[in-house]
One Martini backbone bead per residue (centre of mass of N, CA, C, O) as a GRO file, in nm:
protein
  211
    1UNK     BB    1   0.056   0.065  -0.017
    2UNK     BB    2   0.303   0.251  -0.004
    3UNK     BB    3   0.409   0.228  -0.297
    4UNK     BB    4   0.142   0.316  -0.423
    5UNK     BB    5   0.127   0.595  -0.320
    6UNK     BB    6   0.440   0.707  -0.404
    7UNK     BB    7   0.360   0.669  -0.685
    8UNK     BB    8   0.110   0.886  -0.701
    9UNK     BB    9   0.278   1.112  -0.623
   10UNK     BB   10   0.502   1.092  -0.862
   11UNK     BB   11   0.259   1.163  -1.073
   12UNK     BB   12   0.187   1.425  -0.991
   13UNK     BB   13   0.464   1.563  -0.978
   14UNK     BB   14   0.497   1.524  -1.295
   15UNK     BB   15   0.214   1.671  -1.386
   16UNK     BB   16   0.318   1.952  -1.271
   17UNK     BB   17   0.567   1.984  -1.455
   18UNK     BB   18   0.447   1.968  -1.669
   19UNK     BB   19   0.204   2.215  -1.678
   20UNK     BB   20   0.466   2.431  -1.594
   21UNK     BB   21   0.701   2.443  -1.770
   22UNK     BB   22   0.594   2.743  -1.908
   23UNK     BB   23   0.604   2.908  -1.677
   24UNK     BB   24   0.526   3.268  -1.651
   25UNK     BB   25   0.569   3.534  -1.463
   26UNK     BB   26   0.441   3.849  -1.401
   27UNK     BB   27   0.340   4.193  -1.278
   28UNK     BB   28   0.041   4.136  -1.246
   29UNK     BB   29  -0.371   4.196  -1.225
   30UNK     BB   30  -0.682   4.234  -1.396
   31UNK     BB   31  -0.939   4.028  -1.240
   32UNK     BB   32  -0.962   3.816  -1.277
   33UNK     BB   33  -1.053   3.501  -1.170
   34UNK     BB   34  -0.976   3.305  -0.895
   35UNK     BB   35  -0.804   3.059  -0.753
   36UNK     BB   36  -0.864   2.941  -0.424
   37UNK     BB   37  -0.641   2.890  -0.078
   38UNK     BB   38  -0.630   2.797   0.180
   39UNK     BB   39  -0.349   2.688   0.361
   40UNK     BB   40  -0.312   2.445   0.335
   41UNK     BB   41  -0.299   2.388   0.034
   42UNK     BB   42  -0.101   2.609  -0.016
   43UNK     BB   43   0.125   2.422   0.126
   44UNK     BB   44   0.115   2.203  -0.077
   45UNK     BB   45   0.187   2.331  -0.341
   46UNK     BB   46   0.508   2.396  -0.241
   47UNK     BB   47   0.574   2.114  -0.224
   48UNK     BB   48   0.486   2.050  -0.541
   49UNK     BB   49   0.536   2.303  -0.748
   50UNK     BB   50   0.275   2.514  -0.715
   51UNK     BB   51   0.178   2.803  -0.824
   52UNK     BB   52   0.163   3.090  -0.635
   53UNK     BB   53  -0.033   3.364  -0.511
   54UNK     BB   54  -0.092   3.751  -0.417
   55UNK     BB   55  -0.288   3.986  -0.395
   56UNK     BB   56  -0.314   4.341  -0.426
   57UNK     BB   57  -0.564   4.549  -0.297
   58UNK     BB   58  -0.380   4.807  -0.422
   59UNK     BB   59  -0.439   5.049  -0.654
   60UNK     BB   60  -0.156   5.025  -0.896
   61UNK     BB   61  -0.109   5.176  -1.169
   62UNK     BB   62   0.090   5.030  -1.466
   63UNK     BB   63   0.205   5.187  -1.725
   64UNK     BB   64   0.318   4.935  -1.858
   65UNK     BB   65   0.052   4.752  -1.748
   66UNK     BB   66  -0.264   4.902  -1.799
   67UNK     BB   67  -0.425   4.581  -1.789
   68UNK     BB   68  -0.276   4.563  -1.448
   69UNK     BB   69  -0.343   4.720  -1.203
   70UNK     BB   70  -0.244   4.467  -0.971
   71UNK     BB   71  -0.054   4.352  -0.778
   72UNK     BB   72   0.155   4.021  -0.811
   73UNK     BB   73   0.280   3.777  -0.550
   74UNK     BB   74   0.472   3.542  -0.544
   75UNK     BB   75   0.491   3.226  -0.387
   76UNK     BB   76   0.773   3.025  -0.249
   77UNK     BB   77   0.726   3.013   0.085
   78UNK     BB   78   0.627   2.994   0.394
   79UNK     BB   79   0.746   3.256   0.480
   80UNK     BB   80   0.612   3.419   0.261
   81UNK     BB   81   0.295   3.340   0.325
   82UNK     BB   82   0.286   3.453   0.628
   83UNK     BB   83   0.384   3.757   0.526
   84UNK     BB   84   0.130   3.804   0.332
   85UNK     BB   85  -0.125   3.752   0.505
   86UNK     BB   86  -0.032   3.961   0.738
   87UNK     BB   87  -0.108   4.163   0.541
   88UNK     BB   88  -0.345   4.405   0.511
   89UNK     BB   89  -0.343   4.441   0.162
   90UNK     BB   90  -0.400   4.177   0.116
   91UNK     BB   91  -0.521   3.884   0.058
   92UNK     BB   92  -0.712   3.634   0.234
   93UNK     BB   93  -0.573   3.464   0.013
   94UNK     BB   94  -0.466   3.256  -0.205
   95UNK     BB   95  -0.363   3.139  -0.505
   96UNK     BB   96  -0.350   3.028  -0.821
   97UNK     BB   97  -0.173   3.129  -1.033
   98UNK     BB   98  -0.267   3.396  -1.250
   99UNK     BB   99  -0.046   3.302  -1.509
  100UNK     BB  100  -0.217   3.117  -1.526
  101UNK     BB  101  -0.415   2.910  -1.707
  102UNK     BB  102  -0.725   2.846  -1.640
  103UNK     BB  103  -0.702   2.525  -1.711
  104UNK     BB  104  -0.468   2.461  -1.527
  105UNK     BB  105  -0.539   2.599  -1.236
  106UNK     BB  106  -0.787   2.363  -1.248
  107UNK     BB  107  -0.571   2.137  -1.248
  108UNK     BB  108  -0.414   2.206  -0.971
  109UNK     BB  109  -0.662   2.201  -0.746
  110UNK     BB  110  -0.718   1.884  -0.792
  111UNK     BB  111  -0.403   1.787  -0.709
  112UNK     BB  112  -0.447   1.912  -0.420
  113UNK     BB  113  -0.691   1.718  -0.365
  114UNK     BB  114  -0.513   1.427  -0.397
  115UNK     BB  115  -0.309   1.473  -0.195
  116UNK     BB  116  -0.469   1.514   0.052
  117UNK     BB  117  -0.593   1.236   0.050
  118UNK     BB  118  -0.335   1.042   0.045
  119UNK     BB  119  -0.239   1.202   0.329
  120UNK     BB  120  -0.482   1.316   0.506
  121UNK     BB  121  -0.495   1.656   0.542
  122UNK     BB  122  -0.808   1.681   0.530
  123UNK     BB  123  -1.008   1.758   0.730
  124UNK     BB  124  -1.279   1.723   0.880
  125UNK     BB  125  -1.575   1.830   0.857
  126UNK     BB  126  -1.795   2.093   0.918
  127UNK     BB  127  -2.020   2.276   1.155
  128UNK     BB  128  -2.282   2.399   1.005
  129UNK     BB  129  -2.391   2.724   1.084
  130UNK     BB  130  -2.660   2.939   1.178
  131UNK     BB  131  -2.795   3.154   0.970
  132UNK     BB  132  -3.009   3.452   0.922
  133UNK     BB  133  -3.122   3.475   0.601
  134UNK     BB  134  -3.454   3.419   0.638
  135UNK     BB  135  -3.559   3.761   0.628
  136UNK     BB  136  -3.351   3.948   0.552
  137UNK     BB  137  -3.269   4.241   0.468
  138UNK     BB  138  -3.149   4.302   0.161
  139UNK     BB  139  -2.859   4.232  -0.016
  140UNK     BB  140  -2.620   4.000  -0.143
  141UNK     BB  141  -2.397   4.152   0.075
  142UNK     BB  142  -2.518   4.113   0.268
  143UNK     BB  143  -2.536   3.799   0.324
  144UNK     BB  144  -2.239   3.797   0.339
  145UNK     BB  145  -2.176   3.931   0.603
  146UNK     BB  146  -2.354   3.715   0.767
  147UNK     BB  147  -2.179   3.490   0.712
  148UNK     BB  148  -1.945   3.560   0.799
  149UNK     BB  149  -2.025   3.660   1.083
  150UNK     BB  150  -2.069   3.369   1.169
  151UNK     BB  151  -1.799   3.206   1.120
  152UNK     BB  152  -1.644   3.398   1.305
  153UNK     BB  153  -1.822   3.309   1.575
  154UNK     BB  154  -1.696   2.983   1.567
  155UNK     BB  155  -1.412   3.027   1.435
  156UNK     BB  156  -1.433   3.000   1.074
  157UNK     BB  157  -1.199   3.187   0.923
  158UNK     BB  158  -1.132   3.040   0.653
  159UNK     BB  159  -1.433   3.025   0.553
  160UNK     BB  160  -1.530   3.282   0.572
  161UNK     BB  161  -1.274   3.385   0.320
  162UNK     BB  162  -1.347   3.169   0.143
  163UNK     BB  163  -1.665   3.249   0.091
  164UNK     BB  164  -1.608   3.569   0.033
  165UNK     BB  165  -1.432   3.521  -0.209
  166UNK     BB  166  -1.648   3.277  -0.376
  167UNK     BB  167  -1.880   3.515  -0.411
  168UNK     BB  168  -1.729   3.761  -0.574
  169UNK     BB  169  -1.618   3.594  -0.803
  170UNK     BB  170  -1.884   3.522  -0.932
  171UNK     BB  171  -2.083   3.723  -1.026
  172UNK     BB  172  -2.381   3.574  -0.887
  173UNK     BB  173  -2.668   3.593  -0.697
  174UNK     BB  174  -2.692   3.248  -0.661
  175UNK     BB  175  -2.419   3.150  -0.651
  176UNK     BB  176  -2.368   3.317  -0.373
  177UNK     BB  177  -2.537   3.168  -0.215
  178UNK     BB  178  -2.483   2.862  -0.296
  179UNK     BB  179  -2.189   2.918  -0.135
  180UNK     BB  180  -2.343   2.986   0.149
  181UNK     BB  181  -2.478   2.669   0.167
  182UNK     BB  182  -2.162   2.535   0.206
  183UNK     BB  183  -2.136   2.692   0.536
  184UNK     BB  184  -2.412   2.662   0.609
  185UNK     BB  185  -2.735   2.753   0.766
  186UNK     BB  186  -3.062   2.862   0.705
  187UNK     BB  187  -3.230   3.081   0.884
  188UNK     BB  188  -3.412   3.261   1.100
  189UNK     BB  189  -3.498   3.581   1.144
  190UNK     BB  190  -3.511   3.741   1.473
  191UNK     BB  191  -3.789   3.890   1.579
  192UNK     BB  192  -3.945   4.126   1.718
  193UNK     BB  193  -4.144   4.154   1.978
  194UNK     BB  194  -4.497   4.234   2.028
  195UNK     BB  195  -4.594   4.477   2.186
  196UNK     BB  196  -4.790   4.331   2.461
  197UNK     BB  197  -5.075   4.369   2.690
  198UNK     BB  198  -5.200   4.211   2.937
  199UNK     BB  199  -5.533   4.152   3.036
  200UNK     BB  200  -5.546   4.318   3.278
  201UNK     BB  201  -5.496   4.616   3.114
  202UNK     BB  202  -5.709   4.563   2.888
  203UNK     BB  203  -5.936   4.591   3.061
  204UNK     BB  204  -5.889   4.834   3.232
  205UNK     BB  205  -5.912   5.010   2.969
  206UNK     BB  206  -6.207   4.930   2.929
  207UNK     BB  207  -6.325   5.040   3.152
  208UNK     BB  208  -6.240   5.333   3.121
  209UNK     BB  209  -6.388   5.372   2.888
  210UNK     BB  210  -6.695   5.374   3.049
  211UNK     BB  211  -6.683   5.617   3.223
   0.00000   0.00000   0.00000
């Protein structure tokens, strides 16, 4: 059994260097839609070759790059991953790389959960906490709001931060449901109870009425 795990490792890690192969990164970034990544999955992909990178969130067009707007920072080791997670103007996930092709990007993420897997190293489920979303008012960016403040009130903030991330990306009010309905559980809002008189405060009052 080990040695068929050892097989499957050493095969996945040729797969990702053949599709790596011709990577080469750019220095800015578009906009474009992003496959985002846990930290343990992240850790992962350093391990075995696959690049990774993180936005930054201040807009700061470059001249030379005028349609890529936003700096993106490769990160090569884990000292530099948690460096940059910690940095405030960056982005709460990192990404597979921005400059992989779109086809690719879903290649290397299907790989690092395939790794995770014979590894062993994907957590149990979490349990689904209730969100208040139903008959709440608003938008669904307050849904997204109300959903992310739900998962980080129970601890799970990197799911908090991995929802609100692919429901941004998503960019279609159905999807971000659907993918809020993937960490959570929809509950009722509730509601304030209607001040009501006890009956005999009610009796009294129509006393007075007939005086």
């Amino acid at each position: 059994m080990q040695l068929e795990k050892e097989k499957a490792m050493e095969a996945i890690r040729n797969l990702i260097a053949y599709y790596t192969n011709d990577f080469k990164e750019g220095c800015g970034y578009a906009g474009k839609q992003l496959i985002h990544l846990t930290k343990l999955q992240a850790e992962t992909a350093l391990r075995y070759g696959v690049p990774i990178g993180i936005r930054d969130t201040r807009f700061s067009l470059n001249e030379n790059l005028p349609k890529r707007p936003y700096r993106y920072i490769t990160i090569r080791n884990t000292q530099a991953l948690d460096q940059q997670l910690a940095a405030p103007y960056m982005d709460s996930l990192v990404t597979i790389h921005a400059d992989l092709p779109r086809q690719i990007q879903q290649i290397m993420r299907a790989y690092i959960l395939q790794i995770m897997e014979i590894e062993g190293l994907e957590q149990p489920p979490l349990t689904k906490p209730v969100a208040p979303l139903l008959g709440a008012e608003g938008n669904v960016y307050n849904l997204l709001c109300i959903t992310r403040r739900t998962l980080q009130n129970v601890g799970q903030q990197e799911q908090a931060e991995e929802m609100w991330q692919r429901a941004l990306d998503s960019r279609d009010n159905f999807k971000a449901i659907a993918i809020m309905g993937e960490y959570v559980e929809f509950g009722e809002v509730n509601s304030p109870k209607p001040n009501v008189r006890p009956r005999s405060d009610i009796r009294g009052l129509a006393g007075e009425d007939r005086v």
